[in-house]
N, C-alpha and C positions, 0 to 999 in steps of 0.2 A: 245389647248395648256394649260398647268395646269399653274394658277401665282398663286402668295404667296405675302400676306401683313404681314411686321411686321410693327406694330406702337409703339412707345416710348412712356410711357403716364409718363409724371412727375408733381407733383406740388406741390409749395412749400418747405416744410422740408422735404418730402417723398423722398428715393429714387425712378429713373425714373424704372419702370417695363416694361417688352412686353407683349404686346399683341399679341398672334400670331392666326391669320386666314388661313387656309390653303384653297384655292379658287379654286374649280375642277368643273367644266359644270354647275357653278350657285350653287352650293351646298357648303355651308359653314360647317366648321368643327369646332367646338371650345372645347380647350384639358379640358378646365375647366368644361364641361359639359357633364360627360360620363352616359348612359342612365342604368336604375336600379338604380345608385347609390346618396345616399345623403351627399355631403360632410359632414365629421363631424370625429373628433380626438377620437381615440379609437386604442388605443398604448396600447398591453397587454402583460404579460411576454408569453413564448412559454410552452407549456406540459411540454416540455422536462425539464425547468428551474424549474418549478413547482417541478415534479417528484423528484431531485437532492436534496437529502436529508443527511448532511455527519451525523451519528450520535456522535462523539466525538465532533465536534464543538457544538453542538445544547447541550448538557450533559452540554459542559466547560462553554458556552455561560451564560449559566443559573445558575451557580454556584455565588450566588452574597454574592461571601465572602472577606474578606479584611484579609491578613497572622496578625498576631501578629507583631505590632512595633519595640517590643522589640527582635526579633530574624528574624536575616536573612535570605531571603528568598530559601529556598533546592527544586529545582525543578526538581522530579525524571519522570516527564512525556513525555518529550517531544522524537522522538526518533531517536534524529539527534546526532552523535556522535562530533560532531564538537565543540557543544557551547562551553562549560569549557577551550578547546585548550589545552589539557592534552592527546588528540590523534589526532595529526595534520598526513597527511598524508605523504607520502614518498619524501623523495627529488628527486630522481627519477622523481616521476609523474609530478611533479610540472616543472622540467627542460624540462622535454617533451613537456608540454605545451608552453612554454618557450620559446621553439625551435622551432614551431608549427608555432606561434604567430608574431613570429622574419621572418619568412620564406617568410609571406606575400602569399603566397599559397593557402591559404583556406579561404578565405573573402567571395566567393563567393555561390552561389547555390550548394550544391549535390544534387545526386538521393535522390528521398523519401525515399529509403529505406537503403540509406547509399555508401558511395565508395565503390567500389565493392574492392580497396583496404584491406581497414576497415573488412566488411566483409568476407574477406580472414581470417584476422588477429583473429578474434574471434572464425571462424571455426579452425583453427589449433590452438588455445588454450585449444577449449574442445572438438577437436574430441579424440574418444578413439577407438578402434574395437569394442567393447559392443555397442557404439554409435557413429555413423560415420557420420561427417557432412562436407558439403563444404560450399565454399559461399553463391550458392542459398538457404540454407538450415536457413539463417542468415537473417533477419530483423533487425537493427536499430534506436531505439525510443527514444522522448525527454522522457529520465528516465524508470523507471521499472514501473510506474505507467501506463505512455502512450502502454506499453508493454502490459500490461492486459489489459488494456481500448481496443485496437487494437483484441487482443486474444478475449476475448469478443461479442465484434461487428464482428468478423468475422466467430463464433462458433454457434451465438445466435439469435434468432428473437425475435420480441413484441410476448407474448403471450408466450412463451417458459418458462422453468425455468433451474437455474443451482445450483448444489450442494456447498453449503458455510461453512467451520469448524464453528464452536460454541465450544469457543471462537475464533474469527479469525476477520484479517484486515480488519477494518469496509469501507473500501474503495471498496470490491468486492462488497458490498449491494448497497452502494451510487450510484458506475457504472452503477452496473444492473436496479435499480430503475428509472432510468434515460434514461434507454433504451427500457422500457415497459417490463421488463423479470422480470419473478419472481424467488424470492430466498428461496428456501429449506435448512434449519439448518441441518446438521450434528453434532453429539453430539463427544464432545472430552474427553476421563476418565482422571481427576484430578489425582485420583488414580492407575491409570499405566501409569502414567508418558506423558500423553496428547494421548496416543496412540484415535484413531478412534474407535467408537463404528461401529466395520460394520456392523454388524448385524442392526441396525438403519439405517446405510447411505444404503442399499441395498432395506431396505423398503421405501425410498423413491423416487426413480431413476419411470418414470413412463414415454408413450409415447412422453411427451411434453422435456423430460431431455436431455436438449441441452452437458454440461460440468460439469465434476469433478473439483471442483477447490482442490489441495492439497497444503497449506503450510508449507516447509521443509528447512532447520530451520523453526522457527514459530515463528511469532511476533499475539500474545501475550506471548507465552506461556515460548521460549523458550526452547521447546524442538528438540529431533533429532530423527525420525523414524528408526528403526532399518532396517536391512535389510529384514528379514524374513516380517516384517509388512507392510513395502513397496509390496512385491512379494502378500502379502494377500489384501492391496489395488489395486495392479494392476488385481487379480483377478476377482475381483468386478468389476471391468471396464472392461475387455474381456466378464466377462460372460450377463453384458446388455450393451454391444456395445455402453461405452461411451468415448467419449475421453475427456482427462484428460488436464487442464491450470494447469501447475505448477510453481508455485512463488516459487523460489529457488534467493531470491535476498539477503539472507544470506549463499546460498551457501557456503563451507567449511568454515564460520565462526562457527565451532564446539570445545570441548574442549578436548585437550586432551587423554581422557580416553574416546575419540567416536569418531567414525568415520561416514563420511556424505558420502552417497548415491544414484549420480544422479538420480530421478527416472527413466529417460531413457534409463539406461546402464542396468535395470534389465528385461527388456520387448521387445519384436518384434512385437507383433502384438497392441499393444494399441499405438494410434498414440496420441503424448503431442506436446503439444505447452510449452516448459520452457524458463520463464520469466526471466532473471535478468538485472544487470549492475555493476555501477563503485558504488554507491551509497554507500553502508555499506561494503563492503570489505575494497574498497582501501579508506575511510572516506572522500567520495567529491561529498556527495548527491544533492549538490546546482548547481554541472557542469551537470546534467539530461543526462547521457548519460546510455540508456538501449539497450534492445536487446532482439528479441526471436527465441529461437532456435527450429526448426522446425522438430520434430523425426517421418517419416512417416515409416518406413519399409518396411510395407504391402502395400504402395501406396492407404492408405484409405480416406486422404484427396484426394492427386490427385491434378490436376492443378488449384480444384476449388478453394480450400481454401489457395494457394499460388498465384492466382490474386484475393482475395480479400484483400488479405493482404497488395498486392501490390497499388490497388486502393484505402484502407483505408487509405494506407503510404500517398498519396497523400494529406491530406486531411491541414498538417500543411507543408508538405516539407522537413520532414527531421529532426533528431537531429541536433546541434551545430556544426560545422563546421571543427572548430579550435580543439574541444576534439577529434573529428571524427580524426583526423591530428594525433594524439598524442596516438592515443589508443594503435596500436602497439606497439611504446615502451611503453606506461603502462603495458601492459599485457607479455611483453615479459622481460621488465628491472627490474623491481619492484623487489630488492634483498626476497627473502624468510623469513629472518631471522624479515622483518618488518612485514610480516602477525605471525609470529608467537611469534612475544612483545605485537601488539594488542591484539591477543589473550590469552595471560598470562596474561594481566592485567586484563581482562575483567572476564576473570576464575576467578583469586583474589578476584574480585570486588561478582560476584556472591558468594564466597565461605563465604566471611566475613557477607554479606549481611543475606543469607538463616542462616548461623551460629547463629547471632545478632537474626533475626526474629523469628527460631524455638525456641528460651528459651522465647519466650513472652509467656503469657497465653492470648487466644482466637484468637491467629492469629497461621493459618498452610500452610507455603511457601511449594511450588512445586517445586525438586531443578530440576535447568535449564542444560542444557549439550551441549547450543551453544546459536548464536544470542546476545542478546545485552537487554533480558527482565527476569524477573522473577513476577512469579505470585503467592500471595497470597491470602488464603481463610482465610474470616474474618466470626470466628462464633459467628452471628448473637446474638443467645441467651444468649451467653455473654454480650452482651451490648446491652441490651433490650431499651435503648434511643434513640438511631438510627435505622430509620425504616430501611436503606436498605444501600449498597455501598454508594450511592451519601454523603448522610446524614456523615455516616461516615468519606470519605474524605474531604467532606468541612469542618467537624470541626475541621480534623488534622490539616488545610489550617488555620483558623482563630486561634488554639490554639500553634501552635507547629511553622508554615510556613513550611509543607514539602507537597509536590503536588506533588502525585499519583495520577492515571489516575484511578475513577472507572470502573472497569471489566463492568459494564451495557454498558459502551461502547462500548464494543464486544459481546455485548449479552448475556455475561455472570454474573448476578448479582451476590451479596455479594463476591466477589472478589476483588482485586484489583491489579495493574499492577505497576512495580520498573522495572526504568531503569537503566542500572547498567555502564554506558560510565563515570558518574563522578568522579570527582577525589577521592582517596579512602579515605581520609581525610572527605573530605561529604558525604559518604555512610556511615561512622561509628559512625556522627552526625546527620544524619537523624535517624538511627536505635533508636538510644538511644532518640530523642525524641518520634519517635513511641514507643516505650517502656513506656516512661515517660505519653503519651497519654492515651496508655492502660491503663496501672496500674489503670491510674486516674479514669477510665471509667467502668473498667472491673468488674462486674456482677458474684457470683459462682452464682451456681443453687439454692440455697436458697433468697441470696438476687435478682436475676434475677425475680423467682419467687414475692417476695415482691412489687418488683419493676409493672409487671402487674397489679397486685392485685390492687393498689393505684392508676390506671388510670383510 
């Protein structure tokens, strides 16, 4: 018969510890002394934490600039619509919550991958004939972020790589680096209006090329793919058998004079994983409520890739509860007329913005046609003092106080990034101090010249 001693050992100011022996046919066991091993502390971070590298943090991190005193701080970088409270979101949404919250209903556990309520409600929002979706077709994520991270990890292996826009959401490089994948740059033309060099993105697609990532809207860029250039990226993905992650989490926020595209309503046979949420439409990117919507047609994922999705769902439990409650009426009550003041202001805000920018000499904006960004090329050899974007934006920072996001951030150098959500009163005082910045800075070819010469 097997006995067991525990002994108390206490003394003095020490608290009392066990000792535990465990006493089986004479043979003593003690947990304190397991055989190979030498106690000793060596507490290390993981690969993974290692690998996780964001690069706009590490960029901002290292900017050690302090704004000018004397003038108020204009921060065009950030790219939450929220801060200024000049675009609060609908009342609607808010009462839903509301009502959500009051119900007492939802305190509780869902599925990982959402109420199959919920995910009703999303499917018959954006199913269309072009693209037909139900509920299983629907995932549920804390936010559009966890939606790619998910898309991702269920697409991709270590050792794999996936296709990334240049300039594009420095958050697909962070993910993937983070997961042992590597990332392939795809070049974007400034000059037609951000469209996709395909011809480049097709030379790089090679055995290992797990996903297409496609951003539409585009943050950075703001721009909107057309249709025809859509139908010529889905091309490229039929004819090397890749399937396509697409970040549409600006979806229809487009202007005016464009029209947005799901890429899934132009294709049958390329099977996408599209990403959105509540996030930048309905402006309540802090409630993290995403979603991926699953366009298989041809059944080329198949059951594998709809339970991995399912088992990675698992891994936190679920988006928020209470918004998961409320979605339906978000998405079914939300009057129209408010997505479309959002987007009149923010059209405004771009037009005054790119207007302001194109009369400066050495800066040439790219004008925007949806999203919530605009991006400007800063020529360089105009202001031969600043070696690169960084240099540039930190001394707008210390001379002017207006914080842009250097474009190196997105891989894309001598650029730089304007968010255009603030109120239009600060878009028209940032400009005129970038203006006022330039002037000051700005270099013709002769003195630019001189200017070399004397280093």
């Amino acid at each position: 018969m097997d006995s067991y001693l525990i002994q108390v050992n206490g003394h003095g100011d020490h608290a009392p510890m066990l000792d535990v022996h465990l006493k089986n046919t004479g043979n003593i066991i003690s947990p304190g002394k397991v055989k190979g091993r030498k106690p000793r502390w060596a507490v290390r971070a993981s690969e993974m934490s290692k690998k996780t590298f964001n690069p706009v943090r590490a960029i901002v991190d290292s900017m050690k600039v302090e704004p000018n005193p004397k003038k108020a701080m204009i921060s065009l970088s950030l790219g939450d619509p929220t801060v200024f409270g000049n675009l609060p979101t609908n009342d609607e949404v808010t009462r839903a919550v509301k009502e959500v919250l009051d119900s007492g209903q939802y305190n509780g556990y869902a599925p990982s991958v959402g109420y199959q309520s919920c995910r009703e409600a999303v499917a018959a929002y954006y199913n269309c004939p072009e693209a037909p979706l139900k509920a299983q077709d629907v995932i549920l994520t804390s936010g559009c972020s966890q939606a790619i991270e998910l898309a991702l990890a269920v697409l991709a292996n270590p050792g794999q790589n996936i296709l990334v826009p240049r300039p594009g959401f420095s958050l697909y490089k962070t993910l993937a680096l983070s997961m042992g994948i590597e990332v392939k740059l795809y070049n974007l033309l400034p000059e037609k209006a951000w469209e996709i060099d395909l011809e480049h993105l097709e030379s790089l697609v090679d055995e290992k090329t797990a996903c297409l990532i496609v951003n539409n809207p585009s943050n950075p860029c703001g721009s909107v793919f057309s249709k025809s250039h859509l139908q010529e990226i889905l091309a490229v993905a039929s004819r090397q058998c890749v399937p396509i992650l697409a970040d549409e989490i600006y979806g229809d926020m487009v202007f005016a004079d464009c029209k947005y595209e799901p890429i899934a309503t132009l294709s049958t046979n390329v099977p996408i994983l599209s990403c959105g949420g509540l996030a930048k439409r309905w402006l309540v990117p802090g409630w993290r409520m995403g979603w991926i919507l699953i366009h298989d047609r041809r059944d080329i994922f198949g059951n594998e890739i709809r339970d991995g999705l399912l088992r990675l769902s698992q891994r936190i439990l679920g988006p928020c509860t209470i918004v998961q409650g409320a979605l339906e009426r978000i998405l079914h009550r939300t009057p129209p007329e408010f997505y479309h003041n959002t987007l009149s202001i923010l059209k405004s805000n771009a037009d005054l913005c790119y207007a302001a920018l194109s009369a400066i000499p050495g800066l040439q904006p790219v004008r925007p046609a949806g999203a919530m960004y605009l991006m400007v090329e800063i020529e360089m050899e105009h202001f031969p003092e600043f070696e690169n974007d960084v240099e540039f934006t930190e001394r707008l920072i210390s001379e002017q106080s207006v914080f842009c996001l250097p474009a190196t951030c997105f891989e894309y150098p001598n650029f730089f990034r304007v968010v255009i959500t603030v109120p239009e009163e600060m878009i028209l005082e940032a400009c005129s101090r970038i203006q006022e910045f330039c002037e000051m800075h700005y270099q013709g070819a002769e003195g630019a010249q001189d200017l070399e010469c004397d280093k």
